[in-house]
N, C-alpha and C positions, 0 to 999 in steps of 0.2 A: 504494500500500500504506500504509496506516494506521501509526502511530507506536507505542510503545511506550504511551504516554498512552491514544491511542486506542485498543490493545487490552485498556488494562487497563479502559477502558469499556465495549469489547464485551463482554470475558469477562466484566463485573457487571454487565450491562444488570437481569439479574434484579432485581440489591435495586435500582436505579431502580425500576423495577416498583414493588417492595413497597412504599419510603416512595413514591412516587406513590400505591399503593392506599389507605395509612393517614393521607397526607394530605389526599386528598381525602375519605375518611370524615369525620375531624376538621373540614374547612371544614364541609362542610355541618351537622354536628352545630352548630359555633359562631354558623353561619349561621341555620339552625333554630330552635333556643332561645337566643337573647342573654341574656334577662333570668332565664332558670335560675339557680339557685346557683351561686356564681365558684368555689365549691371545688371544683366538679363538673367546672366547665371548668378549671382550673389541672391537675387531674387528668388530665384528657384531653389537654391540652398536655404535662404530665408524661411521660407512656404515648408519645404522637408523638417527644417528643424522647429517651427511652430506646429508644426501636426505632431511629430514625434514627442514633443514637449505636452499638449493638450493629452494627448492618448496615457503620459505617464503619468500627468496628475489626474484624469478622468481612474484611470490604475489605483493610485493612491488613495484618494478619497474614498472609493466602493472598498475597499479593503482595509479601512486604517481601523476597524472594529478589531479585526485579526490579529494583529501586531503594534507592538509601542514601538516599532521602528517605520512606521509606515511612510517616516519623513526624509527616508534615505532615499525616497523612490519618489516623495513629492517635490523635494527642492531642486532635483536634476529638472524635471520638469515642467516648474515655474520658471526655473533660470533659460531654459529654450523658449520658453512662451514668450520672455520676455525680449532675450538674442531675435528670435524671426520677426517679430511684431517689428522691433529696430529696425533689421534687415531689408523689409519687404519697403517699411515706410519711408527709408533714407538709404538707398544705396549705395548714389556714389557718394554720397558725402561718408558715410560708415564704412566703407568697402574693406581695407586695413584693418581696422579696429574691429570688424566681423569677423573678420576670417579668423583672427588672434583669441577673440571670444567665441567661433565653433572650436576651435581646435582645443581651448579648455575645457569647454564644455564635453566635445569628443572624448578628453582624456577622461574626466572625471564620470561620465556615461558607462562609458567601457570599464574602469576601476572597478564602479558598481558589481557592472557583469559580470567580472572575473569573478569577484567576491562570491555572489551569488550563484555563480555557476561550482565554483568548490565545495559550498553550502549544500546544493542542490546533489550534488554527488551521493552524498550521505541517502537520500531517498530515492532518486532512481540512478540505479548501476550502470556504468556504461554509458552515460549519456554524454554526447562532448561538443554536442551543437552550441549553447548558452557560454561557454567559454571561448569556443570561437566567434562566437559575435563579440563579445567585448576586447578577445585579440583585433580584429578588422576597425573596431571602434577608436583604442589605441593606436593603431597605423594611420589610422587617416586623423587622428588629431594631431599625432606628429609630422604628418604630410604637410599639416596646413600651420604649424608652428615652425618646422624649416626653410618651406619655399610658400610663402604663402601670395605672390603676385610677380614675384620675378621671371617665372618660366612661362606666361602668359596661357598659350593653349596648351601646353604639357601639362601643366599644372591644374587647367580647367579637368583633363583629361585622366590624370591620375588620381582627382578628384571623384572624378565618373567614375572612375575603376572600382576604386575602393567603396562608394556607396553602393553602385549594383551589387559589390560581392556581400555587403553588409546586407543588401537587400534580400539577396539570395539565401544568403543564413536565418533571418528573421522567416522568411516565407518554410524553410525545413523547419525551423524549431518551429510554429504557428502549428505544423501541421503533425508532428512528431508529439507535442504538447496535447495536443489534444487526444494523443490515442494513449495516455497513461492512463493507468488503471483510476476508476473514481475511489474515493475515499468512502467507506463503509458511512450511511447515513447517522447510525448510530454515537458514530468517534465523531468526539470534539478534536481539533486540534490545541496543539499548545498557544498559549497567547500570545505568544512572543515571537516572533520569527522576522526573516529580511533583519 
C-alpha cells in the first residue's frame, strides 16, 4: 500500500498531466522557433511557469489537511504564480531578471522533487520517474543561471530541450501515479508527510 506521499501523487496525477501537456507544448514551441522574438518566448516560459505554479498551490491547499508541511509544496508555487504573472506582464523590460528568477525557482522546484522523490521511495519500490523530474528541473535551472541570454537561439533551444524532456517525465509519472495501488479506505494516513 502506497504512503501518504504516494497518494497525495495519485490523487494529483491529473495536474502531472497538465504541466506534462503544457510542457511539452512549450519545448517544442522553443524547439521550433529559436531565433523568434525572446519576448515571445520569455512569454511563453512566463504562461508555463504561472500554470505550473497555480497547479502547485491549487496541490497545496486541497491537501494541506494531510500534512503540517503542506507549505513546502505551496511557497514553490506562489513564488511561480508570482515569476509568470511578472513575466507574461513585462517582458522585455524583466527579460534578465526572469530568466535568473526561473532558474531559482527551477533549482528550488527540483530540490523539492528530489527530496520527495527519496521520500517516496520508502512507499513505492522501484519507482524512479519523481527523481528524475527534479534531476531535469535542476538542469534547466542551471541552464538558465549559466547562459541565460548570451547564446540567443541555442539557449532559447536548450531551453526547449530540457522542458519537453521535463514534460515528458511529468506526463510518465501522471500516468505511472495513477496506476499505484489505492490506499485501503479504512487507513488513515499519518498526518505529517511532504
Amino acid at each position: 500500500m502506497p504512503g501518504v506521499l504516494a497518494s497525495l501523487y495519485q490523487r494529483t496525477w491529473w495536474s502531472l498531466l497538465i504541466r506534462g501537456l503544457v510542457a511539452v507544448l512549450f519545448g517544442i514551441l522553443a524547439i521550433t522557433w529559436p531565433d523568434r522574438i525572446l519576448e515571445f518566448i520569455v512569454t511563453l516560459l512566463g504562461i508555463f511557469v504561472l500554470v505550473v505554479g497555480i497547479l502547485a498551490t491549487v496541490g497545496a491547499l486541497m491537501h494541506r489537511s494531510a500534512s503540517r508541511r503542506w507549505l513546502l509544496v505551496l511557497i514553490p508555487g506562489l513564488i511561480g504564480i508570482i515569476i509568470g504573472i511578472i513575466t507574461v506582464a513585462w517582458p522585455a523590460v524583466f527579460t534578465v531578471v526572469i530568466f535568473y528568477l526561473i532558474a531559482v525557482w527551477a533549482l528550488v522546484y527540483g530540490g523539492i522533487e528530489i527530496n520527495n522523490a527519496i521520500r517516496l521511495r520508502k512507499d513505492v519500490h522501484g519507482e524512479w520517474m519523481p527523481i528524475l523530474v527534479g534531476v531535469v528541473s535542476v538542469i534547466f535551472g542551471i541552464v538558465l543561471l549559466v547562459k541565460p541570454l548570451t547564446a540567443g537561439a541555442v539557449v532559447t533551444w536548450v531551453i526547449g530541450l530540457c522542458v519537453l524532456v521535463l514534460g515528458v517525465l511529468w506526463l510518465i509519472l501522471a500516468f505511472r501515479a495513477r496506476k499505484w495501488q489505492q490506499p485501503a479506505a479504512s487507513e488513515k494516513p499519518p498526518p505529517d508527510v511532504l
